[in-house]
Structure formats: structure tokens, C-alpha cells
N, C-alpha and C positions, 0 to 999 in steps of 0.2 A: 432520465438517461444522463450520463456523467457530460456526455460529449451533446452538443445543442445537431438539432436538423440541422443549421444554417452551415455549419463548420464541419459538420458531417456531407455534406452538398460538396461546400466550395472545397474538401480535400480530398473526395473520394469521387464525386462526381453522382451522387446517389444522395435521396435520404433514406433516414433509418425505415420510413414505409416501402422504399426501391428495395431495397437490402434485405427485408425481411421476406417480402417475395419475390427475389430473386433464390432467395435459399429454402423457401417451402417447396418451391417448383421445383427443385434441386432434390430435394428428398431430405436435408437436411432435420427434419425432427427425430430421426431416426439413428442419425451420425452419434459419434462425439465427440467432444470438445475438439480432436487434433485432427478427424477428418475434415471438422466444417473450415478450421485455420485455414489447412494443407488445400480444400478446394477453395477458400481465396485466394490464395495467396497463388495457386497454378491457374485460376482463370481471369484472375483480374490483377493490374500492374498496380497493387496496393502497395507494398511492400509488409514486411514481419509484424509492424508496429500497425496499423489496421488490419491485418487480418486478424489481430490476436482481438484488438477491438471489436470490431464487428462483429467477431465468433462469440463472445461473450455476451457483447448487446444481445446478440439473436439469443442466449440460452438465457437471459435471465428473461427477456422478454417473452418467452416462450413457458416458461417456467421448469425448464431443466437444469437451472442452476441459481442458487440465490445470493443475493446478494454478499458480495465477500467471500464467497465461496471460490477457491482453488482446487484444483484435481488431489492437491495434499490435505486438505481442511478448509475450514475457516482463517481468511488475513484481515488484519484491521487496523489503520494508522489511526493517530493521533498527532497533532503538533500544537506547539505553542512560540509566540513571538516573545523575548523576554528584553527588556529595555537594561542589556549588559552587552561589552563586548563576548563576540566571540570564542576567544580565547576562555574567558573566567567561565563560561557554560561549558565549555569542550574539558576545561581542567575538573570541574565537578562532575560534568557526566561520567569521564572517565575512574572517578575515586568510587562512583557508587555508594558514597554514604547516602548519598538522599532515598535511595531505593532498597532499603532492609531484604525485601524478598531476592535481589540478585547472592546474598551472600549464600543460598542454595545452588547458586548455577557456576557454569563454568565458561570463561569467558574464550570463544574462539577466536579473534581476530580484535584489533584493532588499525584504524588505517589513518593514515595522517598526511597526505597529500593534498590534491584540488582537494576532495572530500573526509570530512571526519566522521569515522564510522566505529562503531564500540559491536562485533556479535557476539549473543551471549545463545548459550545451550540453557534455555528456562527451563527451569525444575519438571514443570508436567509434561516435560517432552518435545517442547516446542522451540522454535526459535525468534530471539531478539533482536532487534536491531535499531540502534540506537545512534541517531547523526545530530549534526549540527552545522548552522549556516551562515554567514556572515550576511546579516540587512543591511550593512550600510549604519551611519550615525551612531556608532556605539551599541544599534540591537544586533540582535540572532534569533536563528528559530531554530527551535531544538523538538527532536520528531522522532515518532516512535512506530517502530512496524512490528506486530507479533505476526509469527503463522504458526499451522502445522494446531488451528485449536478444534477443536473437535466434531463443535455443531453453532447453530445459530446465538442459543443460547449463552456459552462460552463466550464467542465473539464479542455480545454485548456486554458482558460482563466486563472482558476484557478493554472496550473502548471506554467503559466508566472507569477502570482501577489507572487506565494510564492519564485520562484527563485528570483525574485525583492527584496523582504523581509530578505530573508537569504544572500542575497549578501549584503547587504544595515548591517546586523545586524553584518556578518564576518567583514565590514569593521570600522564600531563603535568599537565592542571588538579588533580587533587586532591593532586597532589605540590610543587606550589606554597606 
């Protein structure tokens, strides 16, 4: 589980073993995904961000939902720590040379305030998203979210071609 018993305890008052049958008893195998939210979220003073938690723990732990899995597909991040300032990673993520396959996509946003964010409309239909962060001492971490992939399979594919991508771009920036 992403989130540990102890930290599931001390913020919700339950562990993941409380929570899982408090929603079997609930009838909750049956739900899905937005009824089991909606019945955290109106019977217990979690707030948005644990009910969405918990409604998830419960389906993957149940096995109604796998891993990475969203109501739209398959999502799947990647990140890398790169020993450059921030700036020189936000200026190349942003140019796309390093990434050949985006010159098929089309880029919807970029955002340049607290957060830097690059979306891109990926070629098979899916969507990119592409930031970067300031570490402190001259690093960053520069981080990659696809969604909208299709199946399990996809997913993992996708988690190898972006770890390829970010190691391949850490090694261009800090070889500079």
C-alpha cells in the first residue's frame, strides 16, 4: 500500500484492516469507484483527499482495480533527480529535442509560475505531462505523468520508455 497502517491510523483514525471492513459491511464490493468516495467522504469527516485514498486502497485491495489504474485507463509517473539548475531542465524540457516522439503530439499548455508544467496531447491518444522542480543546491527533479493508456500492459511499457527518456535527458544536462 502506498500510504503505511501507522500514517493511515494517525490521519484517519482507522487502519487499512478498520477501513476495509468498515466498507465490506457497507456493501461496498459492489459500489464503484465514486459511490465508495461519496460514502467516505458523507460518513466519515475525511475530507476529498482520503476518501479518494481509501476508495482506492479498498478497490485495489479487493481486486476491482489494479494498480495505476484510473476510471480513464491506465496513469503512470516517472521522475528523475538531475544535478542542474532548475532553469536549464525547464529550458530543455520545454524545447523537446530530447524527446523525438513528442514532435507527433501537440502541446496544450504550458505553465510557468510556483509550478512548471509542459501538457502534451500524446500521439496514441493519451495525455503528457511533463514538470520540473527546484531541489535546492543547483539540482531538480524533472517528472513525467502519462494517462488515458489502455491496459496494464501499456502502463509498463510506458514506465520503461519514460525512465529511458529521463535517464538519456539527466545524462545530456549534466554532461553539459
Amino acid at each position: 500500500m502506498a500510504v503505511s497502517d501507522a500514517a493511515v491510523l494517525a490521519k484517519t483514525g482507522k487502519t487499512w484492516v478498520q477501513w476495509f471492513s468498515q466498507l465490506d459491511q457497507a456493501g461496498a464490493l459492489e459500489w464503484d469507484h465514486k459511490t465508495i468516495a461519496r460514502h467516505l467522504a458523507d460518513s466519515y469527516p475525511l475530507g476529498g483527499w482520503w476518501s479518494q485514498m481509501i476508495a482506492v486502497t479498498y478497490e485495489q485491495a479487493r481486486g476491482l482495480r489494479d494498480k495505476h489504474e484510473q476510471k480513464d485507463g491506465y496513469q503512470i509517473q516517472r521522475e528523475r533527480t538531475m544535478a542542474v539548475p532548475v532553469e536549464k531542465a525547464w529550458e530543455a524540457c520545454k524545447s523537446l529535442q530530447w524527446l523525438p516522439e513528442a514532435k507527433k503530439s501537440q502541446i496544450r499548455s504550458i505553465r510557468e509560475d510556483k509550478r512548471l508544467l509542459l501538457r502534451l496531447n500524446w500521439p496514441d491518444g493519451g495525455d503528457v505531462l511533463i514538470g520540473a522542480n527546484a531541489k535546492g543546491d543547483g539540482k531538480c527533479a524533472v517528472g513525467v505523468q502519462q494517462s488515458k493508456l489502455p491496459d496494464r500492459e501499456s502502463a509498463e511499457q510506458a514506465k520503461q520508455f519514460w525512465a529511458r527518456r529521463l535517464d538519456e535527458l539527466r545524462e545530456r544536462l549534466e554532461g553539459d
